[in-house]
N, C-alpha and C positions, 0 to 999 in steps of 0.2 A: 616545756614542750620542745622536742628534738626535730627538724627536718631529716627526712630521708632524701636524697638528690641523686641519681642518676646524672653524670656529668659523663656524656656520651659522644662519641667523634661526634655524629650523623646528626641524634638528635636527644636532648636531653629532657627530664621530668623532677616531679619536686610531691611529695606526699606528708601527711601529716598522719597519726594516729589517733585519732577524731572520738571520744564516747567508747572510747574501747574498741575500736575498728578504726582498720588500716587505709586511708584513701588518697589516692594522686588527686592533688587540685588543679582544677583547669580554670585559664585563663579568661581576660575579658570574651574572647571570641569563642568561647566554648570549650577548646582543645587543649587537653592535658597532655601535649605534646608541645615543647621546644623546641625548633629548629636550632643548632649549635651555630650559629650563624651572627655576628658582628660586623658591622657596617660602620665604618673608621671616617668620618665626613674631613676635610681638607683644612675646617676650624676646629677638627678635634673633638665633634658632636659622633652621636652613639645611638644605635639603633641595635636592636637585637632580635635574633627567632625571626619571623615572617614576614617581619617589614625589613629586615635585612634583604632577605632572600627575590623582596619585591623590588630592591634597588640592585639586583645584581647586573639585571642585563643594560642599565643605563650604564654603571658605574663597576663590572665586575672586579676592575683592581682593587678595587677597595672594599668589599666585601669577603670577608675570613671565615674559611669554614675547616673543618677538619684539623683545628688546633689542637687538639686533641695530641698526634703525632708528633708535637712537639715540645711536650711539657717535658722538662727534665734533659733537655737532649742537645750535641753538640752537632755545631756545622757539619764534621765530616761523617755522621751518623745519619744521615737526610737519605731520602732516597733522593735519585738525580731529577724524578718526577715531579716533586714535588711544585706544586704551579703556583705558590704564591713566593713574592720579591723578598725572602730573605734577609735577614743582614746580620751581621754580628758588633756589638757596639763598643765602647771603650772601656766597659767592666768583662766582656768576653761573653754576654749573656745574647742569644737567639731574639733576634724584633723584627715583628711586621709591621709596617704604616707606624715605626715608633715605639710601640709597644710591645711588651714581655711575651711569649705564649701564655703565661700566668698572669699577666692584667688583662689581657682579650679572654681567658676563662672565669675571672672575676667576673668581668663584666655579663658573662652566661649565665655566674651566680646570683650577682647582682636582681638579676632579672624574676629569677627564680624564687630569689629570696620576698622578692617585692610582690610575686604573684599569692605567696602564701599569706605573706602578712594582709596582704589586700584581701582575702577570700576570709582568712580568720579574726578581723578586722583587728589586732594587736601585734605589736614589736614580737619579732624572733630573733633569737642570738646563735641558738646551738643548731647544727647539722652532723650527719652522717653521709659521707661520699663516696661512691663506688670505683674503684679502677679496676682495669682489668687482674687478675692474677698475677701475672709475668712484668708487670710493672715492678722496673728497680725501685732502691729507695731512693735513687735520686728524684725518680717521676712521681712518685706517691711523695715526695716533701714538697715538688711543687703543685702537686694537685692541692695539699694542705697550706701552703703559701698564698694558693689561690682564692682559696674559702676565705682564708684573714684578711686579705686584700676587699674581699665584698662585705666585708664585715661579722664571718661568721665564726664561730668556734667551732673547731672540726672535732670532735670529740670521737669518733671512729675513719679511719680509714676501709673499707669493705671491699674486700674481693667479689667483681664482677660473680661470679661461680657460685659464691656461698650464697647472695643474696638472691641470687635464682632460686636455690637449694630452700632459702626460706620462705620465698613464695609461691613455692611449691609444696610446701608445709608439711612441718614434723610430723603431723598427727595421721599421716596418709602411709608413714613408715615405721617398721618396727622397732626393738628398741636397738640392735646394732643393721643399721642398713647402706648400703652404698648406691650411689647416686654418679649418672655421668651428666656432666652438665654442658651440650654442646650450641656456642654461643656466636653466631655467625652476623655480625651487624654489619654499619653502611660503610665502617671502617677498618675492623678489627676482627680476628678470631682467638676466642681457646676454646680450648676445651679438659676441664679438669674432671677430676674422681674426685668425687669427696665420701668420706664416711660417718654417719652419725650414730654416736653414743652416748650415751645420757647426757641426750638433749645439746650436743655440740657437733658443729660440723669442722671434722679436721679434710683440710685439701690434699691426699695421697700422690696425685701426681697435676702436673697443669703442665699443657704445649698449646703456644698459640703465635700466633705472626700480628705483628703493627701494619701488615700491609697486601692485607688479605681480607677483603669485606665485599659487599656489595657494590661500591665506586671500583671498583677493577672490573664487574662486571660491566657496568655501566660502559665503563672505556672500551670493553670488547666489542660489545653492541655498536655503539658508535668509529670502531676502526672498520668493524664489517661492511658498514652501512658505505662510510667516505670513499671504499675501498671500491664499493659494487659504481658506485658515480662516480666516480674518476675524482672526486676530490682526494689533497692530501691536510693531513692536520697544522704541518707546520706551515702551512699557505692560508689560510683561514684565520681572522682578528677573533683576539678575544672575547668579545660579546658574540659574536657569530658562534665558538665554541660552547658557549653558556649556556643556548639554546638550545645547542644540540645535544649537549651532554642532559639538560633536563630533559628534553624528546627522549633518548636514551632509556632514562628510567622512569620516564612512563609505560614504554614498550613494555621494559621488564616485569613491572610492577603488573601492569597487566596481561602479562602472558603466566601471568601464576594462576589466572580462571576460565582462561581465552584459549583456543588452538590458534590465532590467526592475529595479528594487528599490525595494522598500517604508520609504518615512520613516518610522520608527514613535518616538515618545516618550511614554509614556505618564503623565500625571498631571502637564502641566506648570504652568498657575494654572489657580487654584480649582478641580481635579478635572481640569480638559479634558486629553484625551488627541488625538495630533495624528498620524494615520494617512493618508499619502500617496503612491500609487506613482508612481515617476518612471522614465520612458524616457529610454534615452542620448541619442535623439535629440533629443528634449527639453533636455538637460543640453547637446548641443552646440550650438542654437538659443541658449543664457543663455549659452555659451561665445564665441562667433563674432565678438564686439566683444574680446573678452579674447584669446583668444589674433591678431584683427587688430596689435592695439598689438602684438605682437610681431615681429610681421611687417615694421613699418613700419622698429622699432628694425635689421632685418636688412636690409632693404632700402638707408638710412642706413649702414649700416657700408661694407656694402659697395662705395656710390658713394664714401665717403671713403677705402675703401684702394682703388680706381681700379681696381677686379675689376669682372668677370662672374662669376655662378654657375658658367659652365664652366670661371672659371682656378683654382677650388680641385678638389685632390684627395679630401679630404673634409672630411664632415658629421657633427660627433660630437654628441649631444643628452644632456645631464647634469640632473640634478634630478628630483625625486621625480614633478612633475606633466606630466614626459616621457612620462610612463606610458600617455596619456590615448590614444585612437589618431587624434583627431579631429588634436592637436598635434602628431604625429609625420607624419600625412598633411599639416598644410599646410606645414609642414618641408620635407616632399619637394618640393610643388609652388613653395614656392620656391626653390628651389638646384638645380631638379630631376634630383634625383639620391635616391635611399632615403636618408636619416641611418643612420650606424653606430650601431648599441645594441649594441654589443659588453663595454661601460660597467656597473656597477652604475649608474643612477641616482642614489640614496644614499651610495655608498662613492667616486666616481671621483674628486672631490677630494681627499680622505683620502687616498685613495693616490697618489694626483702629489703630495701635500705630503711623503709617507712617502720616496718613489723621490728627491726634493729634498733634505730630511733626509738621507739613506743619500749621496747624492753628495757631498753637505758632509762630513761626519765622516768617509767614505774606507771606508765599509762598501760601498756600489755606486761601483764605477768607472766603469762603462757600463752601454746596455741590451740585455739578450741577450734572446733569445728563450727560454724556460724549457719543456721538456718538461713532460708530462702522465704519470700513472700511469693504464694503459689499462684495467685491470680493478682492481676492490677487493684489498685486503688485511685481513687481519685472522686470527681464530684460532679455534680449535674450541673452543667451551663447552661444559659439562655437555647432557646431551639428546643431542650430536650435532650442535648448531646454529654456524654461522655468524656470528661477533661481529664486525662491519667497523668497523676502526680506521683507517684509511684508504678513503674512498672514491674509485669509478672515476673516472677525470680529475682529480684533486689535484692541480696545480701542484706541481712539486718543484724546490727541496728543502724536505721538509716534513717535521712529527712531529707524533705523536699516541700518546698513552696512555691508559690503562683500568684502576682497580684490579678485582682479582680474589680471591674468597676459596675455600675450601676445601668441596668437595661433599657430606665425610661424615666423621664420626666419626673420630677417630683418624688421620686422614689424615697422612701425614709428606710426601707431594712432590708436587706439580704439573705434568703433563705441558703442554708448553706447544705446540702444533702451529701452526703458520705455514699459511695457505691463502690463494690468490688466486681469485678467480673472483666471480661475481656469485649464486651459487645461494643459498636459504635454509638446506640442510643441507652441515653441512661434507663432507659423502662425495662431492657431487657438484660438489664445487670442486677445483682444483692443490694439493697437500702442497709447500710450497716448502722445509720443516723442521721438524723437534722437536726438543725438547730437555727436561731434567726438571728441575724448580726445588725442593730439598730443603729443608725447613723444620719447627720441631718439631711434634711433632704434636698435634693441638689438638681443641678440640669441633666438630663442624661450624659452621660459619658466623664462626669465629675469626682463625682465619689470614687473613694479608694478604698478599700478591702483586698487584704494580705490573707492570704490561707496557707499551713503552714503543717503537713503531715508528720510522725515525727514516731517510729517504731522502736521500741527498747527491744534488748537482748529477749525476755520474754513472750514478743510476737504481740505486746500490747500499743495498741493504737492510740497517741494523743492527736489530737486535731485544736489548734489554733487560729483564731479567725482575728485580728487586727483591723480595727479603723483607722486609717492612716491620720486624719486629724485631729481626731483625740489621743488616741493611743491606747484607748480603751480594746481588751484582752478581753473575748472569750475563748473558753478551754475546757474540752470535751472528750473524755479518756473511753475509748471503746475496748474491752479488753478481748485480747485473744481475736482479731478482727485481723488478724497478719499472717498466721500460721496452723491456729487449731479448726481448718473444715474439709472436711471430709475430703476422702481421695477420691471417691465414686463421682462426688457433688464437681469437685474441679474437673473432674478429667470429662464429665459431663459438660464443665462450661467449657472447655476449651472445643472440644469437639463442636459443641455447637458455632463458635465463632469461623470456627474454619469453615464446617457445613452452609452459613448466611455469608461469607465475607462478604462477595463478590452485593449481596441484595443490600448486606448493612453499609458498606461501603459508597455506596449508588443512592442512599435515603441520608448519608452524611454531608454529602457533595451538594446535594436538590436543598436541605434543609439551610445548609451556611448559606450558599446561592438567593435561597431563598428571603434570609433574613438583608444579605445585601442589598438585594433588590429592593427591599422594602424600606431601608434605608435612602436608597437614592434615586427612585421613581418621584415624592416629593420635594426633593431638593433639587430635579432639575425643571421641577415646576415651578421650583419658585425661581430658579434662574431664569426658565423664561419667560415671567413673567417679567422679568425688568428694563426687557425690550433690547438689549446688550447685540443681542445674535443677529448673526445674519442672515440672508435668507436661506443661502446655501446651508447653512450649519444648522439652521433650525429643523430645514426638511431632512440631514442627516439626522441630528438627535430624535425626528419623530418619529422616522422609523427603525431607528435601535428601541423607543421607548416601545413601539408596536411589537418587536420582536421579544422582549422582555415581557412582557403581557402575556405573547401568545404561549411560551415557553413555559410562564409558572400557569399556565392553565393544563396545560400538557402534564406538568408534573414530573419531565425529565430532567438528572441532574446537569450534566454534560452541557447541553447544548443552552439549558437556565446560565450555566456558570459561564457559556462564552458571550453570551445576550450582552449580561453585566457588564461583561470587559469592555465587549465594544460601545455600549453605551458610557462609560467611566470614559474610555478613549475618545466620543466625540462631543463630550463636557469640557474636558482637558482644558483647550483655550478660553473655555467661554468663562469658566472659573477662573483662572486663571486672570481676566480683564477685569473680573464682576470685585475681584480682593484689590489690583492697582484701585480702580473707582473706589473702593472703600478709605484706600491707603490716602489716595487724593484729597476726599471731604474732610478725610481726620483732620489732613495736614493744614486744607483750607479753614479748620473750624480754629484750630490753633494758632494759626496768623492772626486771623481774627481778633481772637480774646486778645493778644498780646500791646 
């Protein structure tokens, strides 16, 4: 097995080639995004990605990011901007906080490396690494110094371009076709020509800049802003910058869907707080030199692989400040033709490094074209509700699980019901199967029950149900429950889901609300029964309990679900008191014996 890695200024990713299909793994918190980001602690401790980025504004000096622009590279190659304390050491080699630009990119590997293995629950040795194109061999030798350093075998070095090119996939081109690949991230741009022939992508031309990305934008933003308040930059502490430059691109990031948003930072030196709205249009006026240099680099490519905008077939646009639509329009006007965003922005290197990897190790042979699952899957929950474990359009072959516990008392089995369709309540979806998952019988909320969807290449449905204390398997193959039903039948259910959203939506909110409620109307009966409360707090919980009452009589979801709250919120202490008195008898009963 091969890692694909994305080793990016901004932000980096790590994929595997999974069952025949290519996928980025995401971490404990969900996100198959790494922030490029290392945090150097003063004992020499390490943090990386997003708890870096959470210790910046205590700690900014010691938080690295954009190391990237310095793998391979000498003192007097720096730009003069550059914001982190430099140094040059007694072998002649570039250190921040001590270490290499190549041990603080380890450490991003590191990270990466640890993510996969944890997700795929086994050791990995091999990767595949992406650099830009225009990276010498001095910076592609320390990119690959870097991977040894975190323990890996770089077995490909990958041009940022190509592996755009391949996850934009061969099979969408013909057999000789040219491709522009223009790749604008939070650090860096190029933008190359490639051409593909039997089955290879050669790079025709690449122009790109180390110091032309999205954080230049950022800085423009932020000179305009200090500019309109009378602040100056070189007057303002570092953590005060930190903040602002994050402000910064938030602005950005959301004026790519926004006409309008408010700089707001408040309390940055000596009290002043710094309140400023800015228009996009505005934003692409500070843009219009920035993304020109871009322009210029594609115009240059071009003349040198001996094209017109009309001899390529297409336009693919990669990196995170693609996003912008000022940058995607002057995209079009020159090549003119729309750019494909067919791409994550974020993830499309990741995955041509992934699809790279998976051809090396002999997991992808080729590239096929991969079916979709048209409508959700998933299974009937407690309520009646609708639990999608797969959703509609999921690339397959895919898997997806969910643990599940037991609804009541004494319960000994688990109905386990299979449903497709897009509706919020299970009744008004496809039954595609059940099946009953028997297990001992336990207090309510004890039992454990793993359910475990699992689509092959062929659109065939396995379903999985696991007892978590025995271990005891059952396994339920629905075939053809992923792909082969009808066009009329889906485009029917879907239509129907948009048609109910708003009624199905409003019977999902009343139902969960409702099962709370019923949940905790008797438990804070019994809490007051134990005499704990006081008076004040009893006649508050009496009448949230009254309002809770009157609410599931009504039958609205909204106003059932804030009942709940505020009844949960005037238990709070009294629970709270009712678990110390328990914690106390134990303790007293302990003494005791002893």
């Amino acid at each position: 097995m091969i890692l694909g890695i994305d080793l990016g200024t901004t932000n980096s990713a790590v994929g595997v080639v999974d069952s025949g299909f290519p996928i980025l793994l995401a971490n404990e918190e969900g996100k198959r995004i790494t922030p490029s980001a290392v945090w150097i602690g003063k004992d020499g401790s390490i943090e990386v990605g997003a708890k870096a980025l959470r210790r910046r504004t205590l700690e900014p000096d010691r938080v690295v990011t954009s190391v990237k622009r310095l793998m391979g590279r000498r003192l007097g190659d720096l730009e003069d901007d550059f914001s982190l304390p430099v140094e040059v050491g007694d072998d002649g080699a570039l250190r921040v906080l001590g270490k290499t630009p190549e041990e603080i990119s380890a450490e991003i590997l590191k990270e990466l490396k640890r993510i996969a293995e944890w997700r795929l629950g086994q050791e990995i040795a091999k990767a595949v690494i992406t650099v830009p194109a225009y990276f010498n061999d001095g910076q592609r030798a320390a990119t690959k110094r870097a991977g040894e350093l975190a323990g890996l075998e770089v077995v490909r070095i990958l041009n940022e371009p190509t592996a755009a090119a391949l996850a934009y996939g061969l099979e969408k081109l013909d057999e000789r076709s040219r491709v522009a690949v223009y790749d604008l991230g939070g650090g860096t741009f190029d933008l190359s020509i490639l051409e593909m022939q039997d089955g290879v992508f050669q790079v025709l031309a690449t122009h790109g800049d180390t110091r032309l990305g999205g954080d230049d934008l950022d800085e423009m933003i932020l000179n305009r802003v200090l500019q309109q308040t009378g602040l100056e930059l070189g007057t303002i502490s570092r953590d005060a910058r930190v903040r602002l430059t994050e402000e910064a691109e938030r602005v950005k990031r959301e004026l790519s869907t926004r006409d309008e948003v408010v700089f707001r930072v408040p309390f940055v030196e000596g009290g002043q707080s710094i309140e400023a709205p800015i228009r996009r249009e505005e934003l692409e006026r500070l843009a219009a030199p920035w993304i020109a240099r871009t322009l210029r680099h594609g115009r240059q490519a071009l003349a040198d692989a001996n094209l017109k905008p009309e001899d390529l077939d297409a336009v693919v646009v990669v990196g995170g400040s693609t996003r912008m639509p000022a940058v995607r329009q002057a995209v079009a006007e020159l090549f003119g033709r729309e750019p494909d965003l067919s791409q994550h922005p974020d993830e499309a290197i990741a995955l041509g490094a992934t699809i790279q990897g998976g051809v090396m190790s002999g997991s992808l042979r080729q590239m096929v074209l991969l079916d979709v699952t048209p409508l959700s899957l998933g299974i009937e929950t407690f309520g009646g509700l609708m639990n999608v474990l797969i959703p509609r359009n999921t690339t397959i072959p895919c898997k997806a699980g969910e643990m599940f516990t037991n609804a009541a008392d004494g319960q000994a089995a688990m109905r386990v019901r299979v449903m497709q369709g897009e509706r919020e309540m299970a009744r008004d979806n496809w039954e595609l199967g059940k099946f009953e998952v028997k297990f001992d019988a336990a207090p309510k909320g004890q039992a454990r029950v793993g359910v475990q969807f699992r689509i092959d290449e062929n659109g065939i449905l396995e379903v999985l149900a696991r007892d978590v204390a025995t271990g005891l398997d059952t396994i339920v193959t629905i075939e053809s429950a992923a792909v082969n039903v009808d066009d009329a039948a889906v485009e029917a259910m879907v239509s129907e889901s948009v048609e109910h959203a708003f009624q199905d939506m409003a019977e999902r909110i009343f139902t969960e609300a409702k099962m709370k409620a019923e949940e905790l109307l008797p438990a804070v009966e019994m809490v007051l029964a134990q005499g704990l409360a006081t008076e004040a707090e009893r006649e508050e919980i009496d009448q949230a309990v009254t309002a809770v009452r009157d609410a599931l009589g009504k039958g609205a979801g909204n106003p059932l679900k804030a009942a709940v709250q505020k009844l949960d919120a005037a238990t709070e202490a009294l629970a709270a008191r009712l678990v110390e008195q328990a914690m106390d008898e134990a303790l007293e009963r302990r003494l005791a014996g002893q």
